[in-house]
TORVOKE-434653 format. One record per residue (C-alpha): x, y, z; residue in one letter. Coordinates in pm, 1 decimal, decimal comma. Layout:
SITE         c1         c2         c3   aa
SITE          X          Y          Z    a
...
***
This chain:
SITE         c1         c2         c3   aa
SITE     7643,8     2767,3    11941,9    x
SITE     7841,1     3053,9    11862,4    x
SITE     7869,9     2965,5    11528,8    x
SITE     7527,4     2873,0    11468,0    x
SITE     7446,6     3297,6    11544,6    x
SITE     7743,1     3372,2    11368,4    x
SITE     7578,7     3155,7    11065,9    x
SITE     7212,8     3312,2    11134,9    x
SITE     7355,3     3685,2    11174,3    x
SITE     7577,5     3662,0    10854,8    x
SITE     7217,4     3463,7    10638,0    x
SITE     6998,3     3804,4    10748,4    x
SITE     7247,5     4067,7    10635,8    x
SITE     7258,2     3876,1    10289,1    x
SITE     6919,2     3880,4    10254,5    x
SITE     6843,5     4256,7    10388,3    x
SITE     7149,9     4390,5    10162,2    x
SITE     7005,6     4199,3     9853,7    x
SITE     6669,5     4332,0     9928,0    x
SITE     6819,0     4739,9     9987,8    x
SITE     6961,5     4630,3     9606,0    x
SITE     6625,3     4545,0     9467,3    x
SITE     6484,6     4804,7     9581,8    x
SITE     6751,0     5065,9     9441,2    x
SITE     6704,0     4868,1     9113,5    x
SITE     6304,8     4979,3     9110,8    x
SITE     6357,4     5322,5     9178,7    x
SITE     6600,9     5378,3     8956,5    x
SITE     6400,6     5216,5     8716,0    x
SITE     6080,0     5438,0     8851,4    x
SITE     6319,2     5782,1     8790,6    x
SITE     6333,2     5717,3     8433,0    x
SITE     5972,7     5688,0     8339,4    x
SITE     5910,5     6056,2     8252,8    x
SITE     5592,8     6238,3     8364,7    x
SITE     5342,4     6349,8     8167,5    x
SITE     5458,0     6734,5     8007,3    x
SITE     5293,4     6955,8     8259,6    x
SITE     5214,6     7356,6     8194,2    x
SITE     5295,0     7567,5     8510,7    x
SITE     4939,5     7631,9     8562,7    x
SITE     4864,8     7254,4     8678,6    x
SITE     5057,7     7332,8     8975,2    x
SITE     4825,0     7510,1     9118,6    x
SITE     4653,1     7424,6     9414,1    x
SITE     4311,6     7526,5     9398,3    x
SITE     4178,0     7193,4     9350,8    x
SITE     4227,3     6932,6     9671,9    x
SITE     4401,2     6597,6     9677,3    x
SITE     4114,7     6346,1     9661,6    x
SITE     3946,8     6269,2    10003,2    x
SITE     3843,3     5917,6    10114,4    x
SITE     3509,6     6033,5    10216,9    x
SITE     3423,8     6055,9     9831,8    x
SITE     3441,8     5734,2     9677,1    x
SITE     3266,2     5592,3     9318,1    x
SITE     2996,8     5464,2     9500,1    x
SITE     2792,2     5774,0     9566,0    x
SITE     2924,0     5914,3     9168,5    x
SITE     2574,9     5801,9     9069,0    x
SITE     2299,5     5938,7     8854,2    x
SITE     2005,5     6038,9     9073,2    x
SITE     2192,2     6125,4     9378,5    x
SITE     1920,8     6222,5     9638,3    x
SITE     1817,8     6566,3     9769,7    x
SITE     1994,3     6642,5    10064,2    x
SITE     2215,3     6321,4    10088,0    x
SITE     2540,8     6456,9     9974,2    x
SITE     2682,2     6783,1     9889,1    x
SITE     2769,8     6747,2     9467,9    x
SITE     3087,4     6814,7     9367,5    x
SITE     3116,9     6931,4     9026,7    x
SITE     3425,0     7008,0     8753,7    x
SITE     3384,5     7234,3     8524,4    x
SITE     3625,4     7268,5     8220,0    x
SITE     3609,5     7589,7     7988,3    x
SITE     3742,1     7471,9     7701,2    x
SITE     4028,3     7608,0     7476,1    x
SITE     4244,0     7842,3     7647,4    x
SITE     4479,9     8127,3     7641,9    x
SITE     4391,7     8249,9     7249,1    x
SITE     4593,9     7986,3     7142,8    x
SITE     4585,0     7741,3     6788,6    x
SITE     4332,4     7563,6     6869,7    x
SITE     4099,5     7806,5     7022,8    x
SITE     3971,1     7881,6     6649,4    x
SITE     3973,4     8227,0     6613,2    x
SITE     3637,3     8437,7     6423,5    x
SITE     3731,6     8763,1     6414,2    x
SITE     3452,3     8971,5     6192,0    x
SITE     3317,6     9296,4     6127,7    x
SITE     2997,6     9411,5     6395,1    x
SITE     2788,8     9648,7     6279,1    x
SITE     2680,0     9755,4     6596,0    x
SITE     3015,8     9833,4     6682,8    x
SITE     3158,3     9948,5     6337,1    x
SITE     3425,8     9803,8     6358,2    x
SITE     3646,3     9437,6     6368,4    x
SITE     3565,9     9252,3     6665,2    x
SITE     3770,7     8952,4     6795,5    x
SITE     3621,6     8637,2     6896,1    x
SITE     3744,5     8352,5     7046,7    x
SITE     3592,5     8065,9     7166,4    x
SITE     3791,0     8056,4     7503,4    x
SITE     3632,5     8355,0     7640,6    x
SITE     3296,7     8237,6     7598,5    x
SITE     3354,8     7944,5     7732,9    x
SITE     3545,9     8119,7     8033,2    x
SITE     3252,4     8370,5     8042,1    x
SITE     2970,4     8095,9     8117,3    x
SITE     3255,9     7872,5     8377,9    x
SITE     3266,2     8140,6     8566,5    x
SITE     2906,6     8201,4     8569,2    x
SITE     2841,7     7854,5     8635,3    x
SITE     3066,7     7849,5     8902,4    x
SITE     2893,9     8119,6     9094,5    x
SITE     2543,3     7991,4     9058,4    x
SITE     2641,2     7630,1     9174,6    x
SITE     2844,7     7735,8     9476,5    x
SITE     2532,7     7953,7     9570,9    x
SITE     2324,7     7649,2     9560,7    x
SITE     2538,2     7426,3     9784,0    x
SITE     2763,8     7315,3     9541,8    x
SITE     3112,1     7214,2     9550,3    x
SITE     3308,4     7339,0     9248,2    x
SITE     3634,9     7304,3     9080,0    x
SITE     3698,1     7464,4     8757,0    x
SITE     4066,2     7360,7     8481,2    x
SITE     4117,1     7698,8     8460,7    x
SITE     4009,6     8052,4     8610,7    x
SITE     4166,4     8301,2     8365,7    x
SITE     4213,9     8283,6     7999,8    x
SITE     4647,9     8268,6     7921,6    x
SITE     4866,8     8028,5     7718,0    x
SITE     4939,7     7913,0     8055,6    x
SITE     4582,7     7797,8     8148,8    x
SITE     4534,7     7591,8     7833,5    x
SITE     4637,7     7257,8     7978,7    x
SITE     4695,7     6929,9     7791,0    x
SITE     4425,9     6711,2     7841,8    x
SITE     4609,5     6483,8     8099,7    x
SITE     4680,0     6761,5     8306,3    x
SITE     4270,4     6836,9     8271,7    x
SITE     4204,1     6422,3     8386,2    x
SITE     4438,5     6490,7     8706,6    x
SITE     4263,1     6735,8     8842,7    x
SITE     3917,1     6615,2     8759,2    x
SITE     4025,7     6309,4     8955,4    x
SITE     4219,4     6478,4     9226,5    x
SITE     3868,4     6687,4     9278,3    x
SITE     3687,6     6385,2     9385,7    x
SITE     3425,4     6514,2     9158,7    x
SITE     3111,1     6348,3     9086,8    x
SITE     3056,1     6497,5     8759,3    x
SITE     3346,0     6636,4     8508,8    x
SITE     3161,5     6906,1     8291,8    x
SITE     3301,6     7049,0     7988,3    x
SITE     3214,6     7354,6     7839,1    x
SITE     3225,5     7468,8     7486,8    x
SITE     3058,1     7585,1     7173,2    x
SITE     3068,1     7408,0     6797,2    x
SITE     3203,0     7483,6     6451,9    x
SITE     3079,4     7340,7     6132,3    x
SITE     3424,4     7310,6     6021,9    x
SITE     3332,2     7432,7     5726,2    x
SITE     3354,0     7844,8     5552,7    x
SITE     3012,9     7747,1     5422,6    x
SITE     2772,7     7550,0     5624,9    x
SITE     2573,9     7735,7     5934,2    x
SITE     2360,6     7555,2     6186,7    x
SITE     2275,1     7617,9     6525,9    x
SITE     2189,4     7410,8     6775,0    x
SITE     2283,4     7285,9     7092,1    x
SITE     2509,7     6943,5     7118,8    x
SITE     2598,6     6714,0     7411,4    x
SITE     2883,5     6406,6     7387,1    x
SITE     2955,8     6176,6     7661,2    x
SITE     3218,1     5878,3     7678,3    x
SITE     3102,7     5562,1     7521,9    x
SITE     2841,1     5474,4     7234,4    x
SITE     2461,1     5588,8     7140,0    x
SITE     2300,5     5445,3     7466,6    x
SITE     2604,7     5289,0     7606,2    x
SITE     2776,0     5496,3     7839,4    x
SITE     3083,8     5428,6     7949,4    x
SITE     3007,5     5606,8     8321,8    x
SITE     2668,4     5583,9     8482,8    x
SITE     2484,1     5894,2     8435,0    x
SITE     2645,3     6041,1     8160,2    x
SITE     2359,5     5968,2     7899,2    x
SITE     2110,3     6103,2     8129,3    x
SITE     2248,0     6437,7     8258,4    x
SITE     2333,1     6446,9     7867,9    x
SITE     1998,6     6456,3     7764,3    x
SITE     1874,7     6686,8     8053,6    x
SITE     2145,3     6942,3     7927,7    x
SITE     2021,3     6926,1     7546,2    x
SITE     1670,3     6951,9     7643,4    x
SITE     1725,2     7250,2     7886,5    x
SITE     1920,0     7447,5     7625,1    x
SITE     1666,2     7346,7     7300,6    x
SITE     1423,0     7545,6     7568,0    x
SITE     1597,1     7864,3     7502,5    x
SITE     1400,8     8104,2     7343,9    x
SITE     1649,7     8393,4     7355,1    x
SITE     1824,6     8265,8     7032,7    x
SITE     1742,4     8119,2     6680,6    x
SITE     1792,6     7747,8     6666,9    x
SITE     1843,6     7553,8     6308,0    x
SITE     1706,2     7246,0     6472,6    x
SITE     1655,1     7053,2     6802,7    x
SITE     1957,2     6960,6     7021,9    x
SITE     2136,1     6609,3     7005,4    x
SITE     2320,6     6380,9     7218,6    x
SITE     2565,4     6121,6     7108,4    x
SITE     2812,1     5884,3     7252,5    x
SITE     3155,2     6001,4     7144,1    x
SITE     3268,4     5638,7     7040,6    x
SITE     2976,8     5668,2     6816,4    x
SITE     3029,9     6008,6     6687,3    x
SITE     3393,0     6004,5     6598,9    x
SITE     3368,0     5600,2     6497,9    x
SITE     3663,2     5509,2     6710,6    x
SITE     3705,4     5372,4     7060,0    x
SITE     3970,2     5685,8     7125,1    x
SITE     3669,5     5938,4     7127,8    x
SITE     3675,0     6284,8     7261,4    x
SITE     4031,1     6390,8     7402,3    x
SITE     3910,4     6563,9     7681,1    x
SITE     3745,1     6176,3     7803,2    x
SITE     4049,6     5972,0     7713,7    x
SITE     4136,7     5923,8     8071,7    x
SITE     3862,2     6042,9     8232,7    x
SITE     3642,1     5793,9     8428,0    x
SITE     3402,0     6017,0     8593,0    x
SITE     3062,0     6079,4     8493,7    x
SITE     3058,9     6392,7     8279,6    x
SITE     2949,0     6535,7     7923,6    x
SITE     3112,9     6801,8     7691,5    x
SITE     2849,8     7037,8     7546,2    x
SITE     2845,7     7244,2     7259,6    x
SITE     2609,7     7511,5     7401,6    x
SITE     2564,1     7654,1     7029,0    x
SITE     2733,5     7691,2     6737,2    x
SITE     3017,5     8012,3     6707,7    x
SITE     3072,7     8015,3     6343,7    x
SITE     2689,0     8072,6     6308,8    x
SITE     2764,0     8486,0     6334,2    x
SITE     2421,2     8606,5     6427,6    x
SITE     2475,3     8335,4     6714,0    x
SITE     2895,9     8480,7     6777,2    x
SITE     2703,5     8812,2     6854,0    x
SITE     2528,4     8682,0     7151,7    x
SITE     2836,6     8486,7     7251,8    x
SITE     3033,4     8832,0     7269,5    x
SITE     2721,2     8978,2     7547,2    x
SITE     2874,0     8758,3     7933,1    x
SITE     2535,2     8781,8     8013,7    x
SITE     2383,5     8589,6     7767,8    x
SITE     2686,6     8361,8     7833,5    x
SITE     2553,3     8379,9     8196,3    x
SITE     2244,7     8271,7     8044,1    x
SITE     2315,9     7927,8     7894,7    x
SITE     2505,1     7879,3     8210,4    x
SITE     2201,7     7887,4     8413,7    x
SITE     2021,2     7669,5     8186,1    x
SITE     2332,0     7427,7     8235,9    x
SITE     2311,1     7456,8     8625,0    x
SITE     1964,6     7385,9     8634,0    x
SITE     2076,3     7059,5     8454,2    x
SITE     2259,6     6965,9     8698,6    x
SITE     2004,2     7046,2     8973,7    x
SITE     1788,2     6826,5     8796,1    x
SITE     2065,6     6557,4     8774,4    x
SITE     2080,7     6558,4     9123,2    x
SITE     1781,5     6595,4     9237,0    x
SITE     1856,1     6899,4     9371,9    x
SITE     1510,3     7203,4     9522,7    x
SITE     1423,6     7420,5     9272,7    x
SITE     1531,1     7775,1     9304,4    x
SITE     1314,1     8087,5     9450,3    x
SITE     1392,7     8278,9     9208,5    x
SITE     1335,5     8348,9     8825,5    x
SITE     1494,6     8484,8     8461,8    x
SITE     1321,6     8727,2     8241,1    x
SITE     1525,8     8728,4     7847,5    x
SITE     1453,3     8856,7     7562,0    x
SITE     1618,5     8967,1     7201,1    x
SITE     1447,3     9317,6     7118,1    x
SITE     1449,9     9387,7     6723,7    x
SITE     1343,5     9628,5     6436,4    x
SITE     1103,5     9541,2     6180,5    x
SITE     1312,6     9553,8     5844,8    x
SITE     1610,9     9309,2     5777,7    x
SITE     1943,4     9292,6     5882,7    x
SITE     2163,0     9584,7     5757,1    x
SITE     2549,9     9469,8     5640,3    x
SITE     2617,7     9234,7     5428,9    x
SITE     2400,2     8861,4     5373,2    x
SITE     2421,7     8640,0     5638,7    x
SITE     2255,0     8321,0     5716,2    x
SITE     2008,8     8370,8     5891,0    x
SITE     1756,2     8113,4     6126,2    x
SITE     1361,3     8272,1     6228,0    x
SITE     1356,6     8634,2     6382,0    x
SITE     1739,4     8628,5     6314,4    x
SITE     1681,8     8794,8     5945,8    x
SITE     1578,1     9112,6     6142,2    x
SITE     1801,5     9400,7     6277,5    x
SITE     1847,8     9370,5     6644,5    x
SITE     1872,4     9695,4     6864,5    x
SITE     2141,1     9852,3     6996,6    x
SITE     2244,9    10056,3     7331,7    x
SITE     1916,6    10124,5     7507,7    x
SITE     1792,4    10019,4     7779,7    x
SITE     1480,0     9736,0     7916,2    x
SITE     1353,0     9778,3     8210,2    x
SITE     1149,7     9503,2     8437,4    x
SITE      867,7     9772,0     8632,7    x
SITE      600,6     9635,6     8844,2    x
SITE      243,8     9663,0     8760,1    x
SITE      213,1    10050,0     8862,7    x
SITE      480,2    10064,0     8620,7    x
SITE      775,2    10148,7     8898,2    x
SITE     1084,8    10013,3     8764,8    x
SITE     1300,8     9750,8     8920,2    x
SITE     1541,7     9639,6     8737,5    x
SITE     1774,0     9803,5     8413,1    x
SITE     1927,1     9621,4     8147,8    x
SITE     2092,4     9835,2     7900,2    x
SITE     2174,5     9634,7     7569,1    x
SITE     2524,1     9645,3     7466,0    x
SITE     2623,5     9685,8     7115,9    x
SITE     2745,6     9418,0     6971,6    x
SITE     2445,1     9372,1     6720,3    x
SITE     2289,3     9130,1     6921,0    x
SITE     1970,8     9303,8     7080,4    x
SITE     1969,8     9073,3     7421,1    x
SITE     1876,3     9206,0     7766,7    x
SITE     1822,4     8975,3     8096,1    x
SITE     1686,8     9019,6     8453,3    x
SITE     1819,0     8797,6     8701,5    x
SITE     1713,6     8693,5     9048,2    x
SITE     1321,0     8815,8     8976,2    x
SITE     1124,9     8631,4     9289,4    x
SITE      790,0     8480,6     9107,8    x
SITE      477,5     8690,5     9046,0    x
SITE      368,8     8890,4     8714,6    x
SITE      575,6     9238,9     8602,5    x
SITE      577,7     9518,5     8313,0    x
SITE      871,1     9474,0     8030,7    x
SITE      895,5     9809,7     7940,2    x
SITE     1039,6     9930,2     7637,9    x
SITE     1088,8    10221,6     7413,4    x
SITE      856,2    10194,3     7093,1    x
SITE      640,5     9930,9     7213,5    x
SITE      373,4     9898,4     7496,4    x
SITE      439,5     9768,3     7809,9    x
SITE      413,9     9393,0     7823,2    x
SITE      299,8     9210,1     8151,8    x
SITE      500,0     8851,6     8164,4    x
SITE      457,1     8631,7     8485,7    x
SITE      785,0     8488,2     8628,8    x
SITE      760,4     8171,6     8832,7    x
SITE     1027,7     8031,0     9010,4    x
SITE     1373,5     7843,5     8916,1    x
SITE     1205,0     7909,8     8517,2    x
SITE     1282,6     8148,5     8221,8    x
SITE     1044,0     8374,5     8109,5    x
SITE     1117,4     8513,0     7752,4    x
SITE      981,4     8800,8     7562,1    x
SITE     1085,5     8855,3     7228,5    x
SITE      981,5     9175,6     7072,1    x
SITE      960,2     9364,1     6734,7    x
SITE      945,0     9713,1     6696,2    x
SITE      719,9     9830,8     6425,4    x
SITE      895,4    10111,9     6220,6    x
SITE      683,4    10046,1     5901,8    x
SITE      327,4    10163,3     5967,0    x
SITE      213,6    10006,5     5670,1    x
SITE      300,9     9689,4     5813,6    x
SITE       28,4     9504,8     6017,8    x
SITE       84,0     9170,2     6038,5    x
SITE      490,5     9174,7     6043,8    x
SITE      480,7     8858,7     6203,2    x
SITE      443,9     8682,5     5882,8    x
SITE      676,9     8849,5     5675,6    x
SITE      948,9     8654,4     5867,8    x
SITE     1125,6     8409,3     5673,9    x
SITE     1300,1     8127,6     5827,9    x
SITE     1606,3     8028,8     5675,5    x
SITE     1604,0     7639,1     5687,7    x
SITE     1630,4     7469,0     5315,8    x
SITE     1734,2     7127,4     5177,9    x
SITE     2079,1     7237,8     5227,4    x
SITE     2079,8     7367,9     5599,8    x
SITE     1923,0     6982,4     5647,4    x
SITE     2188,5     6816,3     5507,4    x
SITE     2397,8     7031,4     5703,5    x
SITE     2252,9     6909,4     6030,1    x
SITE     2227,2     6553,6     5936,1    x
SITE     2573,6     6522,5     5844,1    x
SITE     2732,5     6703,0     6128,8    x
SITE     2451,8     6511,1     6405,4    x
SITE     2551,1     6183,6     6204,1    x
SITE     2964,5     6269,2     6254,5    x
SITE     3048,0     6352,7     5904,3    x
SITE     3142,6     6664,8     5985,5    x
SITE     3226,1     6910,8     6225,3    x
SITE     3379,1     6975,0     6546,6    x
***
């Protein structure tokens, strides 16, 4: 007997030594696998380590009213004034001077925007990056971590577009999700694609060359690689082009964070719509105020009421109908003419501005009311209206086409 336990005791220590070998042999193994190169700013730990409670089953288009609390990611794109955050420096005649743009900081400008309207609403949100350093502009694996690690149901990407070109201008607004032309590759996608194009072809406080477009990015860039920022993303999510930068009228706006702050309310009203979310009590007045003679400096393309010479440095304001004022917007100058009310509860108001009359414009709730104005300094001019010449030809069609179709661009 005692060398049957002798036997049996001497058999187990065998097996449980080989077995402490084995797994040695896998860690080791495990150790040299490098991670992924990781910038100091993924360490931080403003977004959570993903919760069970959040699983893909309730990551679904049409998520009901009230049945779950969204969860959103938002990614400014570009980061830190880096290579690739394609730089447009120019001269503004409003300020007289060399202004630098960079995409980055528009895209920042409308995150942070976007962050503060969704949380108001309910929303949970988790953003790539909060300020704008080399240290913030995170490889897009990094990005894919912490979309995931967010339990997100939506990964939202933020940008605008460049022609790639020093010669062809457009301007319009451009959404890309993973997969092809009316095959997404995450339920959803497609749809809150086409609610975000629609929303921002809406906008009347800018010039548009065309209507927006969506496209599948397997489609777009004829490859099953796609759009970086999707490679190993799985969520449900789109990257939008709100507009187009190196269209400079356009890079004007983009310079004002409240017309930044615009577009991003047009975006979160997307995603309200997405998910099914109440409409808002509140409203938007916008607006682009300009003279009645062209554009001084030198020739630019130009789209509609773009050709004309926006105002600069005085103020809007929103009065009630006794003409009491309630709100102020004093346009900056950057050349770009744009004012905005915010929060304006529904009902009908006085836009009041020097060199015109007072207009009356009824605001109605979770909507944007726009009022576009010229100011007549030509008294020989009646009908200015129709002097306006929109700048679209064969060309600028080509343009479009070939960028929409992939030729181009990005």
């Amino acid at each position: 007997m005692r060398l049957i336990r002798y036997t049996i005791l001497l058999i187990t220590c065998i097996v449980l030594s080989v077995a402490a070998h084995g797994q040695r042999n896998r860690n080791e193994q495990q150790a040299q696998v490098p991670p992924p190169k990781a910038k100091t700013a993924a360490k931080t730990k403003a977004v959570p380590k993903k919760t069970s409670k959040h699983t893909t089953a309730n990551r679904s288009a049409g998520v009901g009213s009230g049945q779950v609390r969204p969860r959103v990611f938002l990614n400014p794109g570009h980061g830190g004034r880096d290579s690739d955050d394609r730089p447009c420096p120019f001269f503004n005649e409003g300020m007289q001077e060399r202004v630098e743009y960079y995409e980055s900081e528009s895209n920042l400008k409308g995150a942070m925007a976007m962050k503060d309207i969704l949380r108001e609403r309910g929303y949970e949100v988790f953003m790539s990056r909060v300020n704008n350093t080399t240290a913030d502009d995170l490889n897009l694996f990094e990005i894919h971590q912490l979309a995931l690690n967010s339990g997100a149901d939506v990964f939202f990407s933020i940008h605008s577009n460049s022609s790639g070109s020093p010669t062809r201008r457009v301007n319009f607004p451009f959404a890309i999700y993973r997969g092809y032309d009316g095959d997404e590759a995450a339920e959803g996608s497609r749809r809150l694609a086409q609610i975000v194009s629609d929303n921002l072809t809406d906008c009347q406080a800018t010039s548009w060359s065309r209507d927006g477009i969506i496209h599948g990015d397997w489609t777009f860039y004829r490859s099953r690689a796609g759009l970086g920022v999707f490679r190993w993303n799985k969520l449900p999510g789109i990257l939008v082009e709100n507009c187009f930068h190196d269209y400079q009228i356009e890079r004007e706006r983009l310079l004002n964070k409240d017309y930044c702050g615009m577009l991003a309310m047009l975006n979160c009203r997307s995603l309200d719509k997405f998910f099914n979310r109440p409409a808002q009590p509140f409203g938007m007045v916008a607006g682009i105020v300009r003279f009645d003679y062209p554009r001084k400096g030198r020739k630019l393309t130009a789209f509609g009421k773009d050709a004309y010479q926006p105002q600069n440095g005085v103020p809007v304001e929103l009065c009630d109908l006794e003409g009491n004022p309630i709100q102020t917007y004093q346009i900056d100058n950057y050349n770009n003419g744009f004012y905005c009310f915010t929060r304006v509860r529904p009902g009908r108001y006085l836009v009041a501005i020097d060199g015109v009359e007072d207009y009356e414009i009824e605001v109605k709730a979770d909507k944007t009311s726009y009022y576009n104005v010229t100011i007549v300094t030509r008294q020989e001019t009646l009908d200015y209206e129709d002097e306006i010449t929109v700048v679209h030809s064969q060309g600028t069609e080509a343009d479009e086409s070939a960028i929409a179709g992939g030729e181009i661009g990005q």
